[in-house]
N, C-alpha and C positions, 0 to 999 in steps of 0.2 A: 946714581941712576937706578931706577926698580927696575927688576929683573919683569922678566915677561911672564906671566901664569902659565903654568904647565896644564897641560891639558892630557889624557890618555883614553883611545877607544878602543874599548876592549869588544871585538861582534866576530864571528867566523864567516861573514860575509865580506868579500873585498871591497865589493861596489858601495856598501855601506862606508865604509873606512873611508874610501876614497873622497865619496859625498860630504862626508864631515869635514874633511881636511880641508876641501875645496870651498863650502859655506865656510869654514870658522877662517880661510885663509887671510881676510884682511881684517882680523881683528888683535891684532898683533902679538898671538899665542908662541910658546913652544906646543909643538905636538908630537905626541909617538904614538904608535898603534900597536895591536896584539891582536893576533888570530883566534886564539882561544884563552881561557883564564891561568891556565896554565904558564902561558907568555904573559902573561899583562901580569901577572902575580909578581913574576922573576923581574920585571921593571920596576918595580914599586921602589925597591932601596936607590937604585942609580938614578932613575928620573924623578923622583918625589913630584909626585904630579898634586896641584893644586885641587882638579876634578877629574871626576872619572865619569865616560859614560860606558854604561855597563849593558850589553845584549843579556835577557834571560837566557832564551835557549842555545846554548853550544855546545859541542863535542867535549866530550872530558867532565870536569869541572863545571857544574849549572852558575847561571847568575849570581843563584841566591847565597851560593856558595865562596864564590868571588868579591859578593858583597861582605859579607863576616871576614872574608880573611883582609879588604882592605881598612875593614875599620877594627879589626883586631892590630893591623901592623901601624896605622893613624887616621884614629877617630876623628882628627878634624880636617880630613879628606872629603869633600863632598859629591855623593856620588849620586849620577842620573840613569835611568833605567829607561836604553832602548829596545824595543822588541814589538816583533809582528804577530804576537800573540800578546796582543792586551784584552786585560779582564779585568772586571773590577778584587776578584780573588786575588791577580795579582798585582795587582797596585796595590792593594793592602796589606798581603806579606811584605812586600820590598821597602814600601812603607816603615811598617814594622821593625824593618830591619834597619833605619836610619837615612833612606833615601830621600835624596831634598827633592827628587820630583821625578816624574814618569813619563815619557815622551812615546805614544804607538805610533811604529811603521805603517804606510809611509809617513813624516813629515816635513812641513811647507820648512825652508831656510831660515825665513823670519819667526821661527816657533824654537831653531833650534838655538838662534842665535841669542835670543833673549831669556829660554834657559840656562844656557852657560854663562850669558853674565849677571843673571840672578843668583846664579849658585853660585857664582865666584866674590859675589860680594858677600852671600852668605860666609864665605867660608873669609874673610878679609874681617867682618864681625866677630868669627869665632876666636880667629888670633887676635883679635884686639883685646878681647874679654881675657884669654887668656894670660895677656900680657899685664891687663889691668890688676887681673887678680893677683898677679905676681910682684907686680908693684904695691899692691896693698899690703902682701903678706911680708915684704920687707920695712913699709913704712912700718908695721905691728913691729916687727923685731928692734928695729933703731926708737921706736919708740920706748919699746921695754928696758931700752941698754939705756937711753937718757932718764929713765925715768928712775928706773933701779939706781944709778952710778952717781946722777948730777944731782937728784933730788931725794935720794930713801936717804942715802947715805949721810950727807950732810945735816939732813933732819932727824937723822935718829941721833948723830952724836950731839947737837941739840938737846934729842932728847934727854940723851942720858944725862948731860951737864946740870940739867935743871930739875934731876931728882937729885943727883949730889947738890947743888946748890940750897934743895931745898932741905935735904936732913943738914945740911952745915950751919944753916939761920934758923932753923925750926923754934932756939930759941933764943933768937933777938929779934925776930919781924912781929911787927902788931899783929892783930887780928885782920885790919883788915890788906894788909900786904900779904900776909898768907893765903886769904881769899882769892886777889890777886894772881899771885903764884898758881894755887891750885887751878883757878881758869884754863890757863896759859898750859899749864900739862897738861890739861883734859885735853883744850885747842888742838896743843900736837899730838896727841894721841890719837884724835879722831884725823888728822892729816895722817899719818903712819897707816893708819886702819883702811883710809880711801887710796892710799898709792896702793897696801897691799890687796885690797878690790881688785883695782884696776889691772895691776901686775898678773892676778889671777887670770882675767877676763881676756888675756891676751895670752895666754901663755898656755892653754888649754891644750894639750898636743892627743891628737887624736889617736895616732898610734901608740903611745903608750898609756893610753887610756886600754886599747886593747890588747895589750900587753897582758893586762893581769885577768881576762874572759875567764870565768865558768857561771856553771847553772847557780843562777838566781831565783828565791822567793820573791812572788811580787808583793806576798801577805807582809815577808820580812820589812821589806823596803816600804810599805804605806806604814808598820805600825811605827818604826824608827822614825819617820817622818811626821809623824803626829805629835811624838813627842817631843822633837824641834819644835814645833809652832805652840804647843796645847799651852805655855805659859802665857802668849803672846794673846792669845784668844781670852784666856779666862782672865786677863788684865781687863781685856774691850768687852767681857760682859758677850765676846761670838759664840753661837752655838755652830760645835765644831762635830758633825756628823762623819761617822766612816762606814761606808760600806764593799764590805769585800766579798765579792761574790763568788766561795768555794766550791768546787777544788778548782784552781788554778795553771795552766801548765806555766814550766819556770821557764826563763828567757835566759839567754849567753850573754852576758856584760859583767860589770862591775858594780857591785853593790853599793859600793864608798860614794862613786858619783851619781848614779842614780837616785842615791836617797838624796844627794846634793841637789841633781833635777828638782825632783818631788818637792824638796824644802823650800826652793826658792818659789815655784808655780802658789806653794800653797801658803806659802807665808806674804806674799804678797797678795792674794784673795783675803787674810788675815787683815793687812796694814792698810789694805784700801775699803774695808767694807767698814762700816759706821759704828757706831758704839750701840749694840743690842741686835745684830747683826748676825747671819747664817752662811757658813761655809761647809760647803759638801765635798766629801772625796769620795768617790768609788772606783773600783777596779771591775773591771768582766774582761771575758774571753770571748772575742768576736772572729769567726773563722781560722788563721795561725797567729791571729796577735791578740794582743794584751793592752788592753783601754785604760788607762789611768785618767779621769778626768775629777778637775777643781774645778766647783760650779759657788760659784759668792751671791748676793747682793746688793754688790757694794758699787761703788761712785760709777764704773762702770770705764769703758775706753771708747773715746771719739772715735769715728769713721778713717780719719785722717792718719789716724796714728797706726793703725791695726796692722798696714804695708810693711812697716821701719820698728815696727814693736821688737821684734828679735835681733836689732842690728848693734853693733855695740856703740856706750854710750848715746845711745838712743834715749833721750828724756822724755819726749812730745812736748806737743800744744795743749792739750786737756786738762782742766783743773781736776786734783785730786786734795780736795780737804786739807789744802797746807803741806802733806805729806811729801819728802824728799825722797828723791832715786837716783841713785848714782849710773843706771842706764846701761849696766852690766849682764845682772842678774840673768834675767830671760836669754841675754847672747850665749852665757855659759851655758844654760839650757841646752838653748838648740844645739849647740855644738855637741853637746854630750848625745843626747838624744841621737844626733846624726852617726854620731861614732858607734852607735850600737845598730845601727843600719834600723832606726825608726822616725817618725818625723812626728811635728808637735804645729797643735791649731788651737785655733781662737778662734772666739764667737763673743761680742758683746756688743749692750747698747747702754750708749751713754746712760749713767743717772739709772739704770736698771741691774747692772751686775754682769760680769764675764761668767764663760766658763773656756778652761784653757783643758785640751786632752793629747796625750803622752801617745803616741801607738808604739807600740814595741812587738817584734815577731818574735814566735814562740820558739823556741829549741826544736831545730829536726836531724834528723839522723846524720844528715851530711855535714851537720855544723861540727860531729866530731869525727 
C-alpha cells in the first residue's frame, strides 16, 4: 500500500494552519505544522515531508531562510511559498531559490489544492528520475563487469593463442593462409580496441577525475591536442588553424583528460570534414571562463541527432561519408567537461560544418 504524501505548513499564523489542514483535509495527506521556521526545520528529519508550504514572513528564521535549509537537508522536497506580502521581487527570489510555486494570501481552496497536487507530482517525477538514473548507473556497471569478464577476457586469450599460433606456422602456411591469419589478428585487434572504447566510456569516474585538480594552461592543452590530430589532417590534405588568444587565465582540472576532451571534439571535426577541408580551434577568455571551440566544414550533424549527440553509444541517423563511430567519444567528453564544473555545445547544419565549444571556468581564489 503507498503511504500517504507528507505535507508540512510551516506560517506563524494559526488561522492559516488551520485553513490548510481543513482544504487539504480530504485529500488524503499526512499533515504536521510549525509555527515558526525554527519548528518546521526540527521536523524535517522525523516527518520527511513530501512538500512544504512555506509563509515568507515569520518571527525568527525568514522564509527565504527556511527555504535553503529545506533543500540543503533534501533538494527533492518541493516547496510552495505562502505569504501576504506577495511582490513580484518576491516570487523571484523564492523562485530563485527552487520554489515550485507562489501562492498570495488570501487564497481561494481550489487554488490551494491544485498547487499541492502539482507539486507533489512534481516531486513523484523527481524520485522517479532519480531512481531512473540509478538504475542506469548500475545497468553501466553490470555492463562493464559482463563486458570486461565474459567478453575482453576470452577474446584476448584468443588473442594471444593466434599470435603463438602464428609464429609456430610462420613457416609452413602459404602465402595466402598467412594473409588469412594476418586478417583475423587485425579482426581481433580491432574487437579488443572497441571493448576497451567502450569499457573507457563507461568507466569515467568523475571523482577521481578530480582527484588529481590543479592549475591548467589552456595554451598547453590546445597545442598537445593539435598534435594528436595534426597527422590525421595532413593525411586529408585539412587545413588545420589554431588560434590562441593570449594571455589566458589557467582553469582547476586535469590536463591528461582535457586534452583527451579537446582530442576527441577536434579529431572528429578532422574525420568528418572532406578531403581539402578546414578545421578551426580557438581558445579566448570570455568573463570567468575559457571558450575552446572546433569550428569544421565538414558533412555537418542533422537536427535530430544534436539532442542524443553526447549520450553514450549514441551513433545517429545522418550520413557521414561512410565514416564509423563507435558513439562514445563525445559521451566521454561531456562527462569530463562536467567534472571540471563546465559544459560543452554544438551548433551545426547538415552538409555545412559543426562547431562544438568547451566552456570551462577560470581559477578563483576560493578554488584554493
Amino acid at each position: 500500500m503507498d503511504e500517504k504524501p507528507r505535507i508540512i505548513i510551516i506560517d506563524d499564523e494559526e488561522i492559516v494552519r488551520d485553513s490548510c489542514i481543513h482544504i487539504l483535509a480530504k485529500g488524503s495527506y499526512e499533515i504536521a505544522t510549525a509555527e515558526n521556521g525554527t519548528e518546521g526545520l526540527k521536523l524535517l528529519d522525523s516527518f520527511r515531508p513530501d512538500l512544504a508550504l512555506v509563509d515568507l514572513k515569520m518571527p525568527g528564521l525568514s522564509g527565504y531562510e527556511v527555504l535553503d535549509k529545506i533543500h540543503e537537508f533534501d533538494p527533492t522536497i518541493v516547496t510552495v511559498v505562502i505569504t501576504g506580502f506577495a511582490t513580484i521581487d518576491a516570487a523571484v527570489e523564492s523562485m530563485r531559490k527552487g520554489t515550485f510555486d507562489f501562492l498570495p494570501k488570501p487564497f481561494k481552496p481550489d487554488e490551494l489544492r491544485l498547487i499541492v497536487r502539482r507539486g507533489l507530482d512534481r516531486r513523484k517525477l523527481i524520485i522517479e528520475t532519480i531512481a531512473l538514473r540509478r538504475e542506469k548507473e548500475m545497468l553501466r556497471e553490470h555492463f562493464a563487469a559482463i563486458v570486461s569478464h565474459e567478453i575482453k577476457s576470452p577474446l584476448g586469450a584468443v588473442q594471444t593463442n593466434l599470435f603463438v599460433l602464428a609464429d609456430d606456422l610462420k613457416d609452413k602456411l602459404t602465402p595466402e593462409q598467412a594473409a588469412k591469419l594476418e586478417r583475423l589478428q587485425t579482426r581481433i585487434t580491432d574487437l579488443v580496441k572497441m571493448i576497451n572504447t567502450w569499457l573507457r566510456a563507461i568507466s569515467v569516474d568523475i571523482n577521481s577525475i578530480r582527484d588529481h585538480f590543479a592549475p591548467v594552461s589552456i595554451s598547453t592543452v590546445i597545442t598537445k591536442s593539435v598534435e594528436s590530430v595534426q597527422n590525421q589532417a595532413i593525411r586529408k590534405d585539412i587545413d588545420l588553424n589554431v588560434n590562441v588568444q593570449e594571455p589566458l587565465q589557467q582553469v582547476l582540472g586535469d590536463e591528461g583528460t582535457l586534452v583527451e576532451a579537446v582530442v576527441n571534439i577536434a579529431g572528429n571535426a578532422v574525420k568528418y570534414t572532406r578531403v581539402g577541408g578546414w578545421v578551426c580551434i580557438e581558445a579566448t577568455e570570455r568573463g570567468e571562463s575559457i571558450l575552446i571551440s572546433v569550428t569544421d566544414n565538414g558533412v555537418g550533424i542533422a537536427d535530430e541527432d544534436i539532442p542524443n549527440l553526447f549520450e553514450d553509444f549514441y551513433i545517429g541517423k545522418s550520413t557521414t561519408d561512410g565514416e564509423r563511430r563507435s558513439g562514445v567519444g563525445l559521451a566521454i567528453t561531456r562527462r569530463i567537461i562536467e567534472a571540471h564544473n563546465g559544459k560543452i555545445t554544438v551548433e551545426s547544419k547538415l552538409g555545412e560544418g559543426s562547431t562544438f565549444v568547451i566552456h570551462l571556468p577560470v581559477i578563483k581564489n576560493s578554488d584554493f
